[in-house]
BAPADO-12307 format. One line per field, with one value per residue: residue in one letter; x, y, z of N, C-alpha, C in turn. Coordinates in steps of 0.1 Angstrom, whole numbers. Each point is the difference from the previous one (the first is absolute). Example, Ala and Ser with C-alpha at 12.3 -4.5 7.8 and 13.67 -1.06 7.14 Angstrom:
2
r <- (A S) $
n.c1 <- (132 -4) $
n.c2 <- (-57 11) $
n.c3 <- (78 -7) $
ca.c1 <- (-9 9) $
ca.c2 <- (12 11) $
ca.c3 <- (0 0) $
c.c1 <- (9 -8) $
c.c2 <- (12 11) $
c.c3 <- (0 8) $
END
This chain:
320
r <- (X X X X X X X X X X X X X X X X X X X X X X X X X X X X X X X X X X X X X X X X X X X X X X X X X X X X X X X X X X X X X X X X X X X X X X X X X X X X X X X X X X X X X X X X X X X X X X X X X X X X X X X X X X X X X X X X X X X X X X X X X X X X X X X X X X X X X X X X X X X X X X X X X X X X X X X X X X X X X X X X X X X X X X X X X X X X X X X X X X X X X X X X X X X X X X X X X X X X X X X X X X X X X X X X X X X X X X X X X X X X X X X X X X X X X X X X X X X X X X X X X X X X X X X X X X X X X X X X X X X X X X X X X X X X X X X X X X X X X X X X X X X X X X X X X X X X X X X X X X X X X X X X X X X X X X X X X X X X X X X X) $
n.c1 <- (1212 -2 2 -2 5 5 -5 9 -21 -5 -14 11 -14 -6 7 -19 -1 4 4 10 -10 -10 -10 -3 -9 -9 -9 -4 -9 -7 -12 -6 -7 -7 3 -1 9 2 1 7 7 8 3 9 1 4 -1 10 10 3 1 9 5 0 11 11 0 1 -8 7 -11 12 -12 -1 7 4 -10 5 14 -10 -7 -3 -12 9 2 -12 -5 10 -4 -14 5 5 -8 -5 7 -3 -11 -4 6 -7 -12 -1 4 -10 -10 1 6 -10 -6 6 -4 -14 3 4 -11 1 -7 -5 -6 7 12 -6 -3 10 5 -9 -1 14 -2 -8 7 11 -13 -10 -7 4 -6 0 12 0 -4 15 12 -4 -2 8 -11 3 10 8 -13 13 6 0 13 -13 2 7 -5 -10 2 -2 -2 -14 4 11 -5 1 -6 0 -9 -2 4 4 -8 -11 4 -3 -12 -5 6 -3 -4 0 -1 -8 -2 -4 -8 -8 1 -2 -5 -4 -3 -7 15 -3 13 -4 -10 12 9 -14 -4 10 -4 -12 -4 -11 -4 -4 15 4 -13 -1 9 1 -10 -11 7 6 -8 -1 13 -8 -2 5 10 1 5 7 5 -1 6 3 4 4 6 3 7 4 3 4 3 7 2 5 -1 9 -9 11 11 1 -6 5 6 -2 -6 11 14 -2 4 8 2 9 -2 3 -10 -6 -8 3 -12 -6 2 -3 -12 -3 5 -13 -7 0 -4 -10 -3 -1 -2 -7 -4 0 -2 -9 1 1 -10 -7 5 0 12 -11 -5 12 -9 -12 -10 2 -4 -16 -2 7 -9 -10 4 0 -19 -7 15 -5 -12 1 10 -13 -9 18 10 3 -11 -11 4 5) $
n.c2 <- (1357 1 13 -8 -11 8 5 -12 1 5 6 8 3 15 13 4 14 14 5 -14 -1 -10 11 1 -8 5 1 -6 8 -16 12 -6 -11 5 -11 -13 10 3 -10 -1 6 -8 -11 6 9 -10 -4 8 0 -16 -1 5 -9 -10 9 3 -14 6 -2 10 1 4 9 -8 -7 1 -3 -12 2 10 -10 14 -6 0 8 4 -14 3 12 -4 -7 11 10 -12 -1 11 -4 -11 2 9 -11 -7 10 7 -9 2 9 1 -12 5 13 -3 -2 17 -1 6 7 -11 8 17 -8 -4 14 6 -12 2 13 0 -9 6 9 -6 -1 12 -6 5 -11 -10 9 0 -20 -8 8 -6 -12 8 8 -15 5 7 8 8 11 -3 14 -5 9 -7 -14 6 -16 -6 -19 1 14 -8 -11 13 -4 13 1 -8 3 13 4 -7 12 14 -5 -3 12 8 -11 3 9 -10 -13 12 8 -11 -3 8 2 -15 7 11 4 -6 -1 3 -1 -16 6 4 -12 -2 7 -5 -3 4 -8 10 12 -8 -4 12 0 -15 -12 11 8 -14 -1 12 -1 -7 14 4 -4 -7 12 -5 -13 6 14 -2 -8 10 7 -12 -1 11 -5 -11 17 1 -7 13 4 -1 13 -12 -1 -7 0 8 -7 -5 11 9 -13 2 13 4 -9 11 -13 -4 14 -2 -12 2 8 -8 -15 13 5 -9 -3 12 0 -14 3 10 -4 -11 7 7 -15 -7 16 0 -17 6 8 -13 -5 12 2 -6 1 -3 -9 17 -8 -2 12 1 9 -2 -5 8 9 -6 -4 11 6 -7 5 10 -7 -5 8 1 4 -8 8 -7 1 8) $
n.c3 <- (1214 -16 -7 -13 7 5 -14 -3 -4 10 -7 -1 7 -8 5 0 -9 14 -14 -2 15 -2 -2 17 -2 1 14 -14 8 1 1 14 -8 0 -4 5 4 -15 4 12 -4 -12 5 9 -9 -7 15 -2 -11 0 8 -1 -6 8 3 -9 -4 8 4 -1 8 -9 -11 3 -4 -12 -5 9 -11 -3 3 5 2 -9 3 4 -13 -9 2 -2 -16 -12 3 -5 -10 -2 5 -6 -12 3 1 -10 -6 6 -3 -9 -2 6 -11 -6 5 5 -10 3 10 14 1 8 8 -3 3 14 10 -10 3 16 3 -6 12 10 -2 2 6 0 -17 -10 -11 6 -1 -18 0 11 -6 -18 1 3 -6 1 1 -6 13 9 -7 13 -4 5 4 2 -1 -4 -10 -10 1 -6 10 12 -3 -5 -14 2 15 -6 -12 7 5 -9 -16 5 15 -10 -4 14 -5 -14 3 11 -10 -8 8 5 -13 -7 10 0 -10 5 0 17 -13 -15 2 6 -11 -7 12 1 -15 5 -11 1 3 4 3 10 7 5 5 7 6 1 -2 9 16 -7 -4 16 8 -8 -11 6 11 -7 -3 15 -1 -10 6 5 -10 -3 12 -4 -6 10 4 -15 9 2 -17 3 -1 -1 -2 8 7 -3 -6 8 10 -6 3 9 -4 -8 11 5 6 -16 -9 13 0 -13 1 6 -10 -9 6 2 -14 -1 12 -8 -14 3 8 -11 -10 3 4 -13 -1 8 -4 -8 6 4 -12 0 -4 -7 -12 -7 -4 -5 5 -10 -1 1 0 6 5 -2 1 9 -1 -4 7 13 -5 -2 7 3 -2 5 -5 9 -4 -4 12 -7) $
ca.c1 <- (-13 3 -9 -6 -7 -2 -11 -14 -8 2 -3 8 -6 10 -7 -1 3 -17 -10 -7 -8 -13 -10 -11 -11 -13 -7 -14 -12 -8 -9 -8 -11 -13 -15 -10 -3 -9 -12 -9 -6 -13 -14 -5 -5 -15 -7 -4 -9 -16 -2 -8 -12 -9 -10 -4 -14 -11 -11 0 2 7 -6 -8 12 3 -10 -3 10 4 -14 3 -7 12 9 -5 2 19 2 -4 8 12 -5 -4 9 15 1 0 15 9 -3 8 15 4 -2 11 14 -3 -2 19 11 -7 4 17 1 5 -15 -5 -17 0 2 -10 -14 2 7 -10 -8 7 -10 -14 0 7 -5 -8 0 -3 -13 -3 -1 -10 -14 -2 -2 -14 -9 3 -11 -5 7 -4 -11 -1 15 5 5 1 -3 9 -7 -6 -9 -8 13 3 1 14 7 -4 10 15 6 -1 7 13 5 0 14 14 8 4 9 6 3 12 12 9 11 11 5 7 8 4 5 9 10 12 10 3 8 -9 -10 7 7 -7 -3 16 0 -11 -13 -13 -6 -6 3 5 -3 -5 13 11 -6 -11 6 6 -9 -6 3 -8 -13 -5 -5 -11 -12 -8 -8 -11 -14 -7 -10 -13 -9 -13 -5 -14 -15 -6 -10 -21 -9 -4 -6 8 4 11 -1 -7 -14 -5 3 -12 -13 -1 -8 -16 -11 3 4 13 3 13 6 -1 17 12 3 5 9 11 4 13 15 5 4 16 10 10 5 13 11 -3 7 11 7 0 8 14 5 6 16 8 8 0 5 9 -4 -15 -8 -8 -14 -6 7 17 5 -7 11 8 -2 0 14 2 -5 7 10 5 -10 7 5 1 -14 -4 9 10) $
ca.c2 <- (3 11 12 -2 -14 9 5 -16 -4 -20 -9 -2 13 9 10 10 12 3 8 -7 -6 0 5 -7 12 6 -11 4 -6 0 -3 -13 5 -5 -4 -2 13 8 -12 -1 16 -3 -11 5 14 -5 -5 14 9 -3 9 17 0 -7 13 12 -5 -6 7 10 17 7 11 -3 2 16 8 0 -3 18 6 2 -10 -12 10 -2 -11 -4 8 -6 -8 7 7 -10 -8 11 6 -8 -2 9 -9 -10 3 8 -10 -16 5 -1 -12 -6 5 -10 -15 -5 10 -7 0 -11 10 4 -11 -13 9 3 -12 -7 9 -5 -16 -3 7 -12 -13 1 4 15 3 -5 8 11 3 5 11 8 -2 3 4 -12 -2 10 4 7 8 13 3 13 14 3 -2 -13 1 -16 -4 -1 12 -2 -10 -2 -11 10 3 -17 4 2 -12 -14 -7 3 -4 -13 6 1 -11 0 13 -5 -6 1 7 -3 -7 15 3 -9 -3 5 -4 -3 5 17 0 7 13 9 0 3 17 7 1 -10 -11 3 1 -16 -6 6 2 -4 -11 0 6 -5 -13 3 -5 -10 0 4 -11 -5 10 8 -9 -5 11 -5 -12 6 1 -7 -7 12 1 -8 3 -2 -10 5 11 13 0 2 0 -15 1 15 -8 -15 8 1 -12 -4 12 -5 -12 -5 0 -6 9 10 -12 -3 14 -2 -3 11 10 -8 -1 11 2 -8 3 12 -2 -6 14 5 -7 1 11 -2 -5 4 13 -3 -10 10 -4 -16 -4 9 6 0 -4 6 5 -8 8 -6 -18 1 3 -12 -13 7 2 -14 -7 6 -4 -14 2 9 0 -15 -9 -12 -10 8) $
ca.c3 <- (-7 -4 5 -10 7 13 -4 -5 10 6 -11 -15 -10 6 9 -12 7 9 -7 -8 9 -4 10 0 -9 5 6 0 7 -5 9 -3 -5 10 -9 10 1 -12 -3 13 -1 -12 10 8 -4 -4 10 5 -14 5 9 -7 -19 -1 9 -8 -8 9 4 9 -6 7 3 16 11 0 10 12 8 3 6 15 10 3 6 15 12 -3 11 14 6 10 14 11 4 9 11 8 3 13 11 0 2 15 13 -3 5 11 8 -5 10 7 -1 0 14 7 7 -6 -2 -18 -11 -2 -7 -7 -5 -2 -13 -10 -4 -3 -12 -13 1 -6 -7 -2 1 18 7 -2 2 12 1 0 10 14 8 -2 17 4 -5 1 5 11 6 12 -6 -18 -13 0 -9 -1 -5 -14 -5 -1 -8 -9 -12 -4 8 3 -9 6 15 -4 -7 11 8 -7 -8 9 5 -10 2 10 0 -7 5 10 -5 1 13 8 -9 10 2 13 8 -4 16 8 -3 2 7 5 -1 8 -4 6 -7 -7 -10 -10 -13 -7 -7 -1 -1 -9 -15 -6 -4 -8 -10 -3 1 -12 -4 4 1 -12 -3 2 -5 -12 5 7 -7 -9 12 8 -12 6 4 -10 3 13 -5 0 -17 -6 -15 -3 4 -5 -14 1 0 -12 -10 10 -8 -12 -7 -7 8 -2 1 12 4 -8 10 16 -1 -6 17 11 -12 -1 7 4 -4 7 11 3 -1 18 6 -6 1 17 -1 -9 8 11 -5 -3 12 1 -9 -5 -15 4 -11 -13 -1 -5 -18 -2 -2 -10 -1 -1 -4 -12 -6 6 -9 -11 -2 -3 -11 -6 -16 0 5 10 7 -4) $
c.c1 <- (2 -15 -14 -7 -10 -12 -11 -4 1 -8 4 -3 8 -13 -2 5 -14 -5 -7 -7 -11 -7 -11 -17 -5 -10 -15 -9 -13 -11 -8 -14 -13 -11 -10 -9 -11 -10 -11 -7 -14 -14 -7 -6 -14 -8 -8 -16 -14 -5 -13 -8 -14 -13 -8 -13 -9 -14 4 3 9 0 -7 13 6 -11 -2 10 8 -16 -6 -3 13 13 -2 5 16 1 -2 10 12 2 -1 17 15 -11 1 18 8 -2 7 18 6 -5 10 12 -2 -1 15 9 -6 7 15 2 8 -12 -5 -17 3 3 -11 -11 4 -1 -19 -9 6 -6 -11 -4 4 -4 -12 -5 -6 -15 -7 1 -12 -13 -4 -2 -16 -9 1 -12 -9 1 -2 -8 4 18 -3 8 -1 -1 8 -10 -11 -13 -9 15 -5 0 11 7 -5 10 15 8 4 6 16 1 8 15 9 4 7 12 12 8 11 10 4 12 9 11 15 12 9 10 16 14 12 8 -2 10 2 -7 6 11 -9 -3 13 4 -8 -9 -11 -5 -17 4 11 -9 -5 13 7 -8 -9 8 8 -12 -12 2 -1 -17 -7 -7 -13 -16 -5 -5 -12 -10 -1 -7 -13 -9 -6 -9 -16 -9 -10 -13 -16 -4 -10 -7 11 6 11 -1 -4 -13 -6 1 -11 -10 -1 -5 -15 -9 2 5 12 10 19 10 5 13 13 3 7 16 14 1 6 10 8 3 10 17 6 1 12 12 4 12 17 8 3 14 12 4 8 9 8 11 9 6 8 -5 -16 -1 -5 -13 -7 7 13 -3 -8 12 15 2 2 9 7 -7 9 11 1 -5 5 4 1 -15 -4 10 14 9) $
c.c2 <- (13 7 -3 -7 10 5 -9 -2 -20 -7 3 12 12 7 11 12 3 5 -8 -11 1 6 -10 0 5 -9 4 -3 -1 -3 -11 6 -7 1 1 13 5 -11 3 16 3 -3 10 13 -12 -3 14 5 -12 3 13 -2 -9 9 11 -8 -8 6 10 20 4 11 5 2 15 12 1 -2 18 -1 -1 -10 -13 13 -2 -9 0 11 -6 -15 1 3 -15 -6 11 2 -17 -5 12 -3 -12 6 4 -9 -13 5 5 -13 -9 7 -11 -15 -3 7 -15 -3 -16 4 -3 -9 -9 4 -1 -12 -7 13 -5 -18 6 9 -4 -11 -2 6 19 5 -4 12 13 4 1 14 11 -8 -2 7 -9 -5 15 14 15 3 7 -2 11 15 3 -4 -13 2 -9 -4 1 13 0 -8 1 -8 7 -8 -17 -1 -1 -9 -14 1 9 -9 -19 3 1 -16 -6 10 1 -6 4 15 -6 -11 14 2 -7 -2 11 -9 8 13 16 1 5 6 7 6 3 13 6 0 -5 -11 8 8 -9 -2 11 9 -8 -13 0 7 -14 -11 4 -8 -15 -3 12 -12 -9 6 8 -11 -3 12 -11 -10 5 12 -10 -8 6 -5 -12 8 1 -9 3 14 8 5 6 -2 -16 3 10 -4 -9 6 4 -5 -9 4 0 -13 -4 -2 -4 13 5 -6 10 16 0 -1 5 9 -8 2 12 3 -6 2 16 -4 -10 10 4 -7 0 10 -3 -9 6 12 -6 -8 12 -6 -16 -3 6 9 -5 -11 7 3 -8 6 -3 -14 -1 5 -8 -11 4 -2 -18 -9 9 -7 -16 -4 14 -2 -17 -5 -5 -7 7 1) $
c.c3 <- (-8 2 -10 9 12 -3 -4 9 4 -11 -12 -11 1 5 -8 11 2 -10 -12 3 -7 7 -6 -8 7 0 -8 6 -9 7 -1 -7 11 -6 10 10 -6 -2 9 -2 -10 5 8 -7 -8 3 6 -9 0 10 -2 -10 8 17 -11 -7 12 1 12 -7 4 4 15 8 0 7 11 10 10 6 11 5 1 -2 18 6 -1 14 13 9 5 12 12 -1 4 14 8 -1 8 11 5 3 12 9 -6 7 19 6 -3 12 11 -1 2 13 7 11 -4 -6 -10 -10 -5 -11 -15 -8 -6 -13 -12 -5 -4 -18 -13 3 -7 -11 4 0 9 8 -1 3 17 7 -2 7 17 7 3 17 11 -8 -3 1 13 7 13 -3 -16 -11 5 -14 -2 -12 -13 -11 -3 -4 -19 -8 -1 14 5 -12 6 10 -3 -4 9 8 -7 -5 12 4 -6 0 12 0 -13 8 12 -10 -3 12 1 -17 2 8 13 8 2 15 7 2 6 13 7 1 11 -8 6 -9 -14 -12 -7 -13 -13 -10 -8 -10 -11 -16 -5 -8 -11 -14 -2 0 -13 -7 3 2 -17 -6 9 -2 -13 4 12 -15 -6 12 3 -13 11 6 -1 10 16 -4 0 -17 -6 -16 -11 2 -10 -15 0 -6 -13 -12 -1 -10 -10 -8 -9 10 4 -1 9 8 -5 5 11 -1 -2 11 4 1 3 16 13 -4 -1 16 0 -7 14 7 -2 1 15 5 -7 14 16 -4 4 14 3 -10 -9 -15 6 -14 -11 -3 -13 -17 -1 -2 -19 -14 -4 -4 -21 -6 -4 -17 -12 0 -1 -18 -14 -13 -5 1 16 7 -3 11) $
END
């Protein structure tokens, strides 16, 4: 076989040289366009904007609302409800997390006890409970405790104080079981390391158990402060003047009554939504550790979403 043959490919062709090889092109990417996207968006901003136009021409002052939305007599009551729902949720938190170390005792007493307070409380509506509570001097005539205190029940059961009782210890019944879901998402074997080193079981938990099981018992517990602040408006019904009640009265008297509503409605707004900030920061501070990248603050995602729309909506337009 001569040396010419030696270099002929098996299909006959010849062999280019490495510098006279076709480069390959360049891969153009063409982004998908998403119609459907900007559609759904359209619909939805118009649905919005009626919305607003067919409030802005309704029969309502809005003058009224601005006036009465800085005025004391509905300042009192946004304070007052505050005040009922941080003291009745520090109630609910330290006896919920009291009745969850109860439910995970080894004691049958404490478990039972705990298990039966946690039925009889998520068993019954809230307001059932309110009006038992204020009308408790119905049964009993008199508070004595022996030389410490003794009064009449209806000095002491006032609407504030049948107020807390009613949504704390109700509250206590739900932060039972998220505390003790908390608890048990600890990983067993942390404990007993812990317990191995010499630690006591109390600073077990308080070291080792409770900083982890936080990062499941946040969450929840801040959804339920929001759901115990609008919960507590139930009280109007026992006189206690929160900020519902205190809007009513108002409207009562001047008769704008839709205004007062739409008052109520924006305290609410307003003080849901800095407490879910609150929260949110709270959750981002106990990820620390857990998670490799903190979640993005509320102005980074804002931020993001901005840059996110500047580039789909770039030098290529719509869908671009």
């Amino acid at each position: 076989m001569t040396e010419a043959n030696d270099k002929t490919p098996v299909g006959g062709g010849s062999v280019a040289a490495p510098d006279e090889r076709v480069k390959p092109e360049a891969i153009k990417a063409i982004p998908v366009r998403h119609y459907g996207r900007w559609v759904s968006s359209v619909v939805v901003l118009f649905l919005l904007a009626a919305i607003v136009l067919a409030f802005s021409r309704g029969q309502i002052e809005w003058s009224v609302v601005g006036e009465y939305i800085n005025d004391g007599t509905v300042i009192r009551g946004a304070w007052a409800t505050l005040q009922l729902t941080l003291y009745a949720m520090l109630i609910g938190v330290v006896l919920g997390m009291v009745l969850a170390v109860m439910r995970l005792s080894q004691n049958p007493v404490l478990r039972n006890v705990a298990w039966g307070y946690i039925w009889f409380f998520r068993g019954t509506p809230v307001l059932v409970q309110l009006f038992l509570w204020f009308n408790l001097s119905l049964v009993f005539t008199y508070v004595d405790l022996g030389p410490i205190y003794k009064n009449e029940m209806t000095d002491v059961m006032t609407p504030f104080m049948a107020a807390l009782l009613g949504l704390g210890l109700n509250e206590a019944a739900y932060m039972a079981e998220i505390g003790r879901a908390g608890i048990q998402s600890v990983d067993r074997g942390q404990t007993e390391a812990a317990h191995a080193l010499g630690m006591s079981p109390a600073k077990t938990t308080r070291r080792i158990v409770l900083p982890q099981a936080m990062r499941v018992i946040i969450p929840p517990t801040g959804n339920e402060f929001i759901n115990m602040l609008k919960t507590s408006s139930l009280a109007y019904v026992i006189g206690f003047s929160e900020l519902f009640l205190v809007s009513r009265e108002v409207g009562s008297v001047n008769l704008a009554v839709m205004e007062l509503l739409i008052v109520v409605t924006i305290w609410y707004l307003i003080l849901t939504t800095i407490f879910s900030i609150g929260q949110y920061y709270l959750e981002r501070h106990f990820a620390r550790g857990s998670d490799r990248a903190l979640p993005p603050t509320p102005l980074q995602k804002i931020r993001a979403n901005v840059l996110s729309f500047r580039r789909q909506a770039g030098p290529g337009g719509v869908g671009a």
